[in-house]
N, C-alpha and C positions, 0 to 999 in steps of 0.2 A: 594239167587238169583234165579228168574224165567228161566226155559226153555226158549231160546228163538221163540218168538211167528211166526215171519219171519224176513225177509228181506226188505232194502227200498233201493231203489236206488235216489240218487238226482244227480241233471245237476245245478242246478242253485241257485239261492241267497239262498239255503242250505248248500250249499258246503263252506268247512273251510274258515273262513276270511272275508263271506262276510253277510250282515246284518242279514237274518233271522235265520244263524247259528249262532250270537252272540246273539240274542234274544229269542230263541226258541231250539236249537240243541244242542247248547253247555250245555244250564242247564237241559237237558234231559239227556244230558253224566254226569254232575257230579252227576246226582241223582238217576244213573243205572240204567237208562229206556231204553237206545239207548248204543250201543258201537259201536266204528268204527273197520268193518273189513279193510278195505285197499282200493283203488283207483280201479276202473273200468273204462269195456265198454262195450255198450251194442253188443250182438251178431248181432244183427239186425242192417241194417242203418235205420236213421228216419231224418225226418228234425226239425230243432232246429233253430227258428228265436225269437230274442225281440222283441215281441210285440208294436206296435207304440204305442204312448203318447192318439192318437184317436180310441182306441180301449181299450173298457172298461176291465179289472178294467184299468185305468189310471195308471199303475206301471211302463210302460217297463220293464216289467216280463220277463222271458225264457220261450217260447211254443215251448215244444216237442209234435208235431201232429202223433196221435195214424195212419201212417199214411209208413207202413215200403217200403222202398224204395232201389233201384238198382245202383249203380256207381254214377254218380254224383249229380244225382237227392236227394241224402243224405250223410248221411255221420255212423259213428260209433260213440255214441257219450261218451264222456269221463266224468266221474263221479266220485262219493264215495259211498262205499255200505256200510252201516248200520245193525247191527242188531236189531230188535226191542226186547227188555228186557221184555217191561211194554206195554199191548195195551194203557194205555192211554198216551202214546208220538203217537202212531198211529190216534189216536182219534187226540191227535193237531193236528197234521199236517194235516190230513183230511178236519178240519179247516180251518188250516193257507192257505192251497191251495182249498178252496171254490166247497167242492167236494158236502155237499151238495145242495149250490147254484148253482151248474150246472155247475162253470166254467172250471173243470178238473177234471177226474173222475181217477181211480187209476187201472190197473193190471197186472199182472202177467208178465215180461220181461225177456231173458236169459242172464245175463251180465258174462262178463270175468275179472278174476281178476289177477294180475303180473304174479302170477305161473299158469297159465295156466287153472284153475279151472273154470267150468262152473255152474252159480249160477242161482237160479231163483227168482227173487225180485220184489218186488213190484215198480211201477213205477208211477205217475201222467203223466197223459196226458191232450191234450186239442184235440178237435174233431177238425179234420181237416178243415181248414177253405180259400177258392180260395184267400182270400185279402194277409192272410200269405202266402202260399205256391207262392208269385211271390216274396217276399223277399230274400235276399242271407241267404242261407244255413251254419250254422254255425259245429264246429267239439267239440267244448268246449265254453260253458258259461265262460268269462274271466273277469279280471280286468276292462277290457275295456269297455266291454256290463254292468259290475255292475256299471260304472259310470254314466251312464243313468237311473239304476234302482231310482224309485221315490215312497220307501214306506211309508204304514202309519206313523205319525208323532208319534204317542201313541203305546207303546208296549202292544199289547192286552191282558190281564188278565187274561182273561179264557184261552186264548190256554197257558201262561204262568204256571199257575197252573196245569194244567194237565203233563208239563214236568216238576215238581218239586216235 
């Protein structure tokens, strides 16, 4: 097994149970690219809105806006922190969240884990944006918000490959 290379933190349709973790995340764990350290938060608050339906990509995605914020203007947001095993499960995901098309770019974030531990992880952001930041501020990407979510119909291949 490889050193591992860093850390990832995810907020949204990564996190356990919901699509892009049963497509991408999970076959990255059977194939000890990724393992899961335990449940987080980020140190920082940020705001965390889904994306409307008219606002491209078309997913009703989770946009966390590189964008840190004070009382209620944001929130702490609640996640699962990863470790990366294999860079090319970092390489997906990279992908899978359109870093080099522009739409979310990734870095460095302090998140907190049950026991009190302060970790430093990789995060995906989306560049702050005036149309999101008048949306309600969310604390955890949930069940609720993934029923909204509207991904590709096709499990992509390439980023598939790369977590297997």
């Amino acid at each position: 097994m490889l050193a591992p290379v860093s850390y990832l933190f995810v907020y949204g349709t990564l996190k356990t149970g919901f699509t892009n973790y049963q497509r991408y995340l999970h076959p990255a764990l059977v194939s000890d690219k990724m393992s899961l350290v335990d449940t987080a938060t980020t140190a920082d608050t940020f705001p965390l809105v889904v994306r409307p339906v008219n606002m491209l990509p078309a997913t009703c995605g989770p946009v966390l806006m590189d964008t840190p914020t004070t009382g209620a203007a944001g929130h702490q947001i609640s996640g699962e922190l990863y470790q990366i095993l294999d860079p090319s499960a970092l390489e997906a995901m990279d992908i899978l969240e359109g870093v080099k098309a522009g739409f979310y770019y990734k870095r460095d974030t302090v998140v907190i884990i049950p026991s009190g531990a302060r970790l430093t992880a990789l995060c995906y952001f989306y560049p702050p944006n005036d149309e999101l930041l008048k949306l309600p501020f969310l604390t955890a990407y949930t069940a609720t918000e993934h029923d909204l979510y509207r991904p590709p119909e096709a499990i992509n291949q390439d980023i598939l490959k790369l977590c297997t």
